[in-house]
C-alpha positions as CSV (number, residue, x, y, z in Angstrom):
1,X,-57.3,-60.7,-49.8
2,X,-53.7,-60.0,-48.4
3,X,-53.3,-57.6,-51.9
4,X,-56.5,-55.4,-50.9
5,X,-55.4,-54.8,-47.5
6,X,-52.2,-53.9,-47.9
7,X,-53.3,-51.9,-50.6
8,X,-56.0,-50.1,-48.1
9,X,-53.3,-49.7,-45.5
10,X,-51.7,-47.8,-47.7
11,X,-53.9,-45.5,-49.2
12,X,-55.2,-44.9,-45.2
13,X,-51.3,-43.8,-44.7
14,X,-50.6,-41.7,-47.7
15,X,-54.4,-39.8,-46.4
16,X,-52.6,-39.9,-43.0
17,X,-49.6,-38.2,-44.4
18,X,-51.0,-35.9,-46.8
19,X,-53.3,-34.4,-43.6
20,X,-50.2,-34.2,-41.1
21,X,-47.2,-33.0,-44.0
22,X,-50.0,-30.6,-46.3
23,X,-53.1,-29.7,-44.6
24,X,-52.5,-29.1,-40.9
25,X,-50.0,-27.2,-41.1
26,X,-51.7,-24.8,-44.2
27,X,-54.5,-24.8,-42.1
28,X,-52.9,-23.4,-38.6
29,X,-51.0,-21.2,-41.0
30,X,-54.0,-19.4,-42.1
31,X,-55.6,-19.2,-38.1
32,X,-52.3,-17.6,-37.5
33,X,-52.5,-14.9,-40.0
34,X,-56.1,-14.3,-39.7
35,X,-55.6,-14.4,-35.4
36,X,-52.6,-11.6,-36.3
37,X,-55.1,-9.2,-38.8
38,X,-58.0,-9.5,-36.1
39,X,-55.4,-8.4,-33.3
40,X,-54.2,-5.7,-35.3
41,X,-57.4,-4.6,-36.0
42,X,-58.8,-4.3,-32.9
43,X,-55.5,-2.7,-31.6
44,X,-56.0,0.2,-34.2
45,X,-60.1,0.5,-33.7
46,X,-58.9,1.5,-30.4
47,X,-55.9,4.2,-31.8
48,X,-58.4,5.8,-33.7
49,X,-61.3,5.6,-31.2
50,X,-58.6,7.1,-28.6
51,X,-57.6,9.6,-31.0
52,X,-60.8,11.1,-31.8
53,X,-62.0,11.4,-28.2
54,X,-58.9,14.0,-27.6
55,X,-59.1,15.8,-30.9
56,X,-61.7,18.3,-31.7
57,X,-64.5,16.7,-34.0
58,X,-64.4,16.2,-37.5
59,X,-60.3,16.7,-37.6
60,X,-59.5,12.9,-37.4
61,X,-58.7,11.7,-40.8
62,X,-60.2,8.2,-41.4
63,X,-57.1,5.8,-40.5
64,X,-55.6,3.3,-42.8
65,X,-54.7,-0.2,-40.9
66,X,-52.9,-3.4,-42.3
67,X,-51.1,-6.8,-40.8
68,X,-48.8,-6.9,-42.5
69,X,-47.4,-10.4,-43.0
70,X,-43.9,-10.0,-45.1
71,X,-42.7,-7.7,-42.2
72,X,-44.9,-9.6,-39.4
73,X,-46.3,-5.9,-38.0
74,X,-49.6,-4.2,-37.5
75,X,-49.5,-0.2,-39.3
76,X,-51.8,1.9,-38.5
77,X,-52.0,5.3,-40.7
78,X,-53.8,8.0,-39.2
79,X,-53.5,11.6,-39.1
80,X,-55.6,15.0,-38.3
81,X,-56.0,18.5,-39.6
82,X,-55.8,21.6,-37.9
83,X,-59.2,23.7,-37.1
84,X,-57.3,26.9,-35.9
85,X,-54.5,29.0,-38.1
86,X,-51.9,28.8,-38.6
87,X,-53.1,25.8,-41.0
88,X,-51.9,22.0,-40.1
89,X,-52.3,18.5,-41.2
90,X,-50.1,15.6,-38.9
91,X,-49.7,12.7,-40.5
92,X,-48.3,9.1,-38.7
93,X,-47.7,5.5,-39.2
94,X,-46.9,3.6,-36.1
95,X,-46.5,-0.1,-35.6
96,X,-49.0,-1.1,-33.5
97,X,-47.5,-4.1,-32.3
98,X,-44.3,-1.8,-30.6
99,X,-45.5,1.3,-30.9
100,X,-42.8,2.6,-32.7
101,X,-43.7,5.4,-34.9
102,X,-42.4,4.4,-38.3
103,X,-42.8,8.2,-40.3
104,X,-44.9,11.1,-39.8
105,X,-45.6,14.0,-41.3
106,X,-46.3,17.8,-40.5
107,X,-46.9,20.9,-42.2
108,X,-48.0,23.7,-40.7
109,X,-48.3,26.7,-43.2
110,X,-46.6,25.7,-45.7
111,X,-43.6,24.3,-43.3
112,X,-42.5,20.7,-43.3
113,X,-41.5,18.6,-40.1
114,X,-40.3,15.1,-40.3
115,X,-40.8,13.7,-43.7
116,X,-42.0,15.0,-46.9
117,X,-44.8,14.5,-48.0
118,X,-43.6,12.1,-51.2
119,X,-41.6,10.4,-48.7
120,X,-44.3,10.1,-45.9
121,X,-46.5,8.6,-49.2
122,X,-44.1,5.9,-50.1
123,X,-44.0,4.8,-46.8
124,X,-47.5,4.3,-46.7
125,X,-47.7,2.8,-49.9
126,X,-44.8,0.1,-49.1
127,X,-46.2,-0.6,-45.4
128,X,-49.9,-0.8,-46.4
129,X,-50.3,-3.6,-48.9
């Protein structure tokens, strides 16, 4: 009888264990991240929403937004085009979360500010997955 419940008291602890050392803390790992990509999305609805109530309709390119957990950051990629000559597209990545603006991008006829376009690309690229 002594066998069996020493025997149960220890399969109860390794269960004890395994939930404290392996699941809990998997578990509030997930929350976190999926807490962080709800934050940063909600954050970047209201970018764009704020965005294309200033600009004239139909110029708001449809934004790119990502948390993005290796750099612990929310990006949002958004961006408009010009209506009126001379001819423009503005490009912009900005961390949400400081509202520091990573990279842009603008050409206005064939003129380049800030980054290239290959460059302004690759940033997206390495920010967004």
């Amino acid at each position: 009888m002594k066998k069996y419940i020493g025997t149960g008291i220890i399969i109860v602890a390794v269960a004890v264990a395994y939930f404290f050392i392996f699941y809990l803390p998997k578990n509030q790992q997930q929350n976190f991240i999926f807490n962080k990509q709800k934050e940063c999305h909600d954050i970047c609805e209201a970018i764009y929403k704020m965005e294309v109530e200033s600009l004239p309709d139909g110029t708001v390119m449809n934004p790119k937004y990502i948390y993005n957990e290796d750099k612990n950051a929310c990006y949002y990629s958004g961006g408009f085009i010009g209506t009126e000559k001379p001819f423009s597209i503005s490009k912009h990545i900005t961390n949400c979360l400081t509202n520091e603006e990573v990279s842009y991008y603008i050409e206005i006829d064939d003129k380049i500010f800030g980054d290239t376009k290959e460059e302004f690309n690759n940033k997206e690229k390495e920010l967004m997955k």
